[in-house]
C-alpha positions in Angstrom: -0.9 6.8 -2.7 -4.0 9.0 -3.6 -1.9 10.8 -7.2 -3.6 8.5 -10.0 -0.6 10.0 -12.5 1.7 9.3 -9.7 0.5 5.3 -9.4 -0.4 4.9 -12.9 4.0 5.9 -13.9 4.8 3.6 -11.4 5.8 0.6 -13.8 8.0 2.7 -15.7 9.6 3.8 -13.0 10.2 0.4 -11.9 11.8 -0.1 -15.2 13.9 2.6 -15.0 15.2 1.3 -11.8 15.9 -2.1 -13.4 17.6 -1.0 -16.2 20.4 1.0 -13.7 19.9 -2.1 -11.3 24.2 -2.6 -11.9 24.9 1.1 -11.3 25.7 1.9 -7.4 25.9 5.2 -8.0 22.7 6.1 -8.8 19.7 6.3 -6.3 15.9 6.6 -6.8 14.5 8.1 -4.2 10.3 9.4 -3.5 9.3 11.7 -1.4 6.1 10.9 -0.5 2.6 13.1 1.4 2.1 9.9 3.2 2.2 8.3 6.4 5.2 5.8 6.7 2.3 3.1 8.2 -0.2 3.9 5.0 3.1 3.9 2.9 4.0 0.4 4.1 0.3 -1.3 3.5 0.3 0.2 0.3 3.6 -1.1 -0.9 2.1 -4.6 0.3 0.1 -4.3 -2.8 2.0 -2.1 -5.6 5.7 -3.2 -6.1 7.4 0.3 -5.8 11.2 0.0 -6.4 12.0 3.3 -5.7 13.0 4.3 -1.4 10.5 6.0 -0.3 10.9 8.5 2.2 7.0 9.8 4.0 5.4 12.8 5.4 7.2 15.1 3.0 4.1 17.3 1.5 5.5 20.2 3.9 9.4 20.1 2.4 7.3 19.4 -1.5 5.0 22.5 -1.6 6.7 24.9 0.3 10.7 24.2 -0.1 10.9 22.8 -3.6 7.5 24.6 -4.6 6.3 21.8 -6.3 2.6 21.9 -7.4 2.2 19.5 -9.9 2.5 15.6 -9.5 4.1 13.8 -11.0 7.2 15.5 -10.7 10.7 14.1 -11.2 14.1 15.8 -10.0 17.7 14.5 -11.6 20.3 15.8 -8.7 24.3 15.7 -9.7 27.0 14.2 -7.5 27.5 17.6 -6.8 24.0 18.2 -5.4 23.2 20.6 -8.8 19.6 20.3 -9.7 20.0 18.9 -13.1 16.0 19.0 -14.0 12.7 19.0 -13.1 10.4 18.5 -15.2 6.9 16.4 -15.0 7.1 14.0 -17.8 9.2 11.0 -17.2 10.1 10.5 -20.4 12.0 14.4 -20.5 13.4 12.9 -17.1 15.0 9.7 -18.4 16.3 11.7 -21.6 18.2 13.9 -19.5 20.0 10.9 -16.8 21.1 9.0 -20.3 23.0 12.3 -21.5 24.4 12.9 -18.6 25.2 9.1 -17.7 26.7 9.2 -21.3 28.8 12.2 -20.5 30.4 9.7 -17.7 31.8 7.2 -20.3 
């Protein structure tokens, strides 16, 4: 809610949600510093097409170690991290090659 970068990438990541809309196997998931109640009044005013899951600044800085924000995590089916990068743009690069790789 309070990561300008983070708000400001938001309609791109909408996109990017639309444009796998017919895929079931993929999932866009946020993991969010905030309160599930501050999450929910907030989303009454920014359309966020990602699930959001709150309260996970804890699990962020000291499980994954992430320290900069944006910052965007492709998983496999297989629960590898594929990358992590902060710019989207590396992010949806990487899900096209390996959504190609499917086909």
């Amino acid at each position: 809610i309070n990561c300008v970068p983070c708000v400001a990438e938001m309609p791109r990541l909408n996109k990017l949600v639309n444009d796998y809309k017919e895929r079931n196997d993929l999932l866009f998931l946020s993991l969010a510093f905030d309160k599930a109640d501050s999450l929910r009044n907030f989303l009454q005013k920014t359309v966020f097409k990602y699930r959001i899951i709150p309260e996970k600044e804890t699990y962020l800085l000291n499980t994954l170690s992430i320290s900069e924000y944006p910052t965007h995590i492709i998983i496999s089916r297989e629960g590898l991290v594929l990358k992590i990068s902060e710019n989207l743009d590396d992010i949806i690069n990487v899900l096209k090659i390996e959504l190609a790789k499917e086909n």
